[in-house]
DRENTORDREN-528906 format. One line per field, with one value per residue (C-alpha): chain; residue in one letter; residue number from 1; x, y, z. Coordinates in steps of 0.25 Angstrom, whole numbers. Layout:
REM DRENTORDREN-528906
chain = (A, ...)
resn = (a, ...)
resi = (NUM, ...)
xx = (X, ...)
yy = (Y, ...)
zz = (Z, ...)
END
This chain:
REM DRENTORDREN-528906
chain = (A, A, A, A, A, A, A, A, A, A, A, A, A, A, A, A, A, A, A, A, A, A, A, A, A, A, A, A, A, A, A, A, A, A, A, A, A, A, A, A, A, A, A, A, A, A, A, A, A, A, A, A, A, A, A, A, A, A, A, A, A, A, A, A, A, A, A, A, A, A, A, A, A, A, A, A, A, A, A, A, A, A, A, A, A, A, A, A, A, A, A, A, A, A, A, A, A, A, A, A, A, A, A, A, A, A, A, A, A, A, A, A, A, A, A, A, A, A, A, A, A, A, A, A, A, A, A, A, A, A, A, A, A, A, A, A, A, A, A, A, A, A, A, A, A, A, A, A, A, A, A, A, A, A, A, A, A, A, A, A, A)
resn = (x, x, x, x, x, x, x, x, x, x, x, x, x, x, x, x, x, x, x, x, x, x, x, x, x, x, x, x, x, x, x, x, x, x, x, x, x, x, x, x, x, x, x, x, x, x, x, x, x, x, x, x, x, x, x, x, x, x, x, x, x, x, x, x, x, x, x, x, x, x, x, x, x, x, x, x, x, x, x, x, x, x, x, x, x, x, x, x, x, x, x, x, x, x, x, x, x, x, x, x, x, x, x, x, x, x, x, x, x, x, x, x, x, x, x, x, x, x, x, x, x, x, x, x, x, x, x, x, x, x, x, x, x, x, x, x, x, x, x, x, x, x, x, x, x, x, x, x, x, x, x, x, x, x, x, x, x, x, x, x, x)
resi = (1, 2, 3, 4, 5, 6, 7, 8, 9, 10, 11, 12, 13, 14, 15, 16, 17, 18, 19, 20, 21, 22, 23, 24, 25, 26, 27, 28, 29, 30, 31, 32, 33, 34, 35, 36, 37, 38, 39, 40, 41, 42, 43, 44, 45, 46, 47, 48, 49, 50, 51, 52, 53, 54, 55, 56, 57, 58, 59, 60, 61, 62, 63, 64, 65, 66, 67, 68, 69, 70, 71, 72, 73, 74, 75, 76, 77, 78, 79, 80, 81, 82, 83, 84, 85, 86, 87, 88, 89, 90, 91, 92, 93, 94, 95, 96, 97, 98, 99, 100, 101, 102, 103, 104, 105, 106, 107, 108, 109, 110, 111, 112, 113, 114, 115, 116, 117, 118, 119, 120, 121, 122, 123, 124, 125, 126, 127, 128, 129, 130, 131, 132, 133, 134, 135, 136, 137, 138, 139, 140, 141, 142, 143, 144, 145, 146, 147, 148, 149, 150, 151, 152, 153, 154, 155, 156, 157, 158, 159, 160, 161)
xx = (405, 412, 421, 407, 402, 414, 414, 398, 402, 413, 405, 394, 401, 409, 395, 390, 403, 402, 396, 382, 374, 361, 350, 352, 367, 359, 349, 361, 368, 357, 354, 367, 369, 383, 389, 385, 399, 399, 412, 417, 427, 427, 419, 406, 395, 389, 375, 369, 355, 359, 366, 359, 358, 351, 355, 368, 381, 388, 391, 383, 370, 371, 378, 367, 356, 362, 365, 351, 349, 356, 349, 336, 340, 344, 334, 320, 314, 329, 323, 327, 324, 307, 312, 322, 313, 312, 327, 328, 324, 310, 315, 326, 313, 307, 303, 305, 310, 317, 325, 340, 339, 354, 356, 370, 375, 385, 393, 403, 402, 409, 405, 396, 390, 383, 369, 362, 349, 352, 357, 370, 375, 382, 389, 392, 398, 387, 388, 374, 371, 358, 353, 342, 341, 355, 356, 367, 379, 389, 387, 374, 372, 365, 357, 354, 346, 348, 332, 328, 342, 347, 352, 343, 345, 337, 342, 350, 356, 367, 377, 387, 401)
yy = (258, 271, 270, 268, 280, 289, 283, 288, 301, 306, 300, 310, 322, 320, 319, 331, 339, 337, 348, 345, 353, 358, 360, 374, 374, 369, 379, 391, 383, 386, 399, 404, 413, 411, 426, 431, 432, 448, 454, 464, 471, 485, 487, 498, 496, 510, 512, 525, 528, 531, 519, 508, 494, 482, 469, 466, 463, 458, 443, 444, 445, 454, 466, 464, 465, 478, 484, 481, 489, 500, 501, 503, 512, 521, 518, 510, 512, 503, 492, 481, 486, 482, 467, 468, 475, 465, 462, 475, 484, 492, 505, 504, 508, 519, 532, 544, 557, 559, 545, 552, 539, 539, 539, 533, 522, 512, 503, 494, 481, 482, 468, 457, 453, 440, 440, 427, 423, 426, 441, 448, 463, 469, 483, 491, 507, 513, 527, 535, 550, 548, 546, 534, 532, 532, 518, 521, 529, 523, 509, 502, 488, 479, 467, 456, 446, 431, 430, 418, 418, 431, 442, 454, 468, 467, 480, 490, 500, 510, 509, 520, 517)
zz = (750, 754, 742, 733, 738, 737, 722, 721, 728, 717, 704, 709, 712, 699, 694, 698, 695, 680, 671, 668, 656, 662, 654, 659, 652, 639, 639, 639, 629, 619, 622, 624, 610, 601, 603, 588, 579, 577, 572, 583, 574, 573, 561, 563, 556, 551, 545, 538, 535, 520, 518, 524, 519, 519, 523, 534, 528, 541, 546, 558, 564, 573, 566, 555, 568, 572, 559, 555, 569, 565, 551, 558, 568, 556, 547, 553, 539, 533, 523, 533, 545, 545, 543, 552, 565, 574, 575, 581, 592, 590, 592, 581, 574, 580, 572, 579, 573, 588, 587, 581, 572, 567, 552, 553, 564, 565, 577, 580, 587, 599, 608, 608, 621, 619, 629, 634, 626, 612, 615, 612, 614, 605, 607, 597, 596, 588, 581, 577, 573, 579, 594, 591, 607, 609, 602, 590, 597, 607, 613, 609, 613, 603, 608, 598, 599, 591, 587, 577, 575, 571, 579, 581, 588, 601, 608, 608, 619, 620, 633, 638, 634)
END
């Protein structure tokens, strides 16, 4: 009988040592976001008001959410950007003569820093020859957002370096 019980005893604790997938494990498992593929090379990606395009050119998502950003916050009235409103932040299209609104931008990618729930940061080195809230020189901070599927511009902030 005693060996019987030390036999129980060890099945048991070997039981309850193995890994067991919660339904908490499951749900993180299908929330979790793939970090996004974006090239971090060293290319800049520079936008003027007199030679702005339609459509995106790039491989991914993301650097189409922000350069679609960026169109906007040079030219609110650029033929894309009323279709495209929603996947930005509001104030991208204020009207105010006192904004600075630049007329040139660009930036460079500088890290990806994937967020829970379907969010990512993505840093960049932005040059402006406006102010527009301080949100196109130095280090600003873009935070998309996978909505329906696509990556969207949620917010943006600047940082000190």
């Amino acid at each position: 009988m005693p060996k019987l019980l030390s036999v129980l005893a060890a099945v048991c604790l070997i039981a309850a040592c193995s890994p067991q997938e919660t339904e908490q494990d499951k749900t993180a498992e299908n929330i979790s976001p793939a970090a996004p593929q974006v090239p971090l090379d060293e290319e800049i990606y520079s936008f003027d008001l007199n030679t702005l395009t339609p459509g995106c050119s790039g491989d991914s998502q993301i650097i189409c959410a922000i350069n679609m950003s960026v169109k906007c916050t040079i030219n609110p009235e650029f033929s894309e950007c009323a279709e495209h409103k929603d996947e930005m932040p509001d104030f991208v299209f204020m009207q105010d003569e006192s904004l600075q609104r630049p007329t040139s931008q660009s930036y460079k990618i500088t890290k990806i820093k994937p967020l829970e729930d379907n969010l990512v940061e993505v840093y960049t080195q932005s040059t402006c020859n406006g102010n527009w809230f301080g949100l196109c020189n130095g280090n600003i901070i873009y935070v998309m957002n996978l909505k329906d599927g696509k990556w969207i511009v949620k917010e943006l902030y600047a940082i000190e370096a």
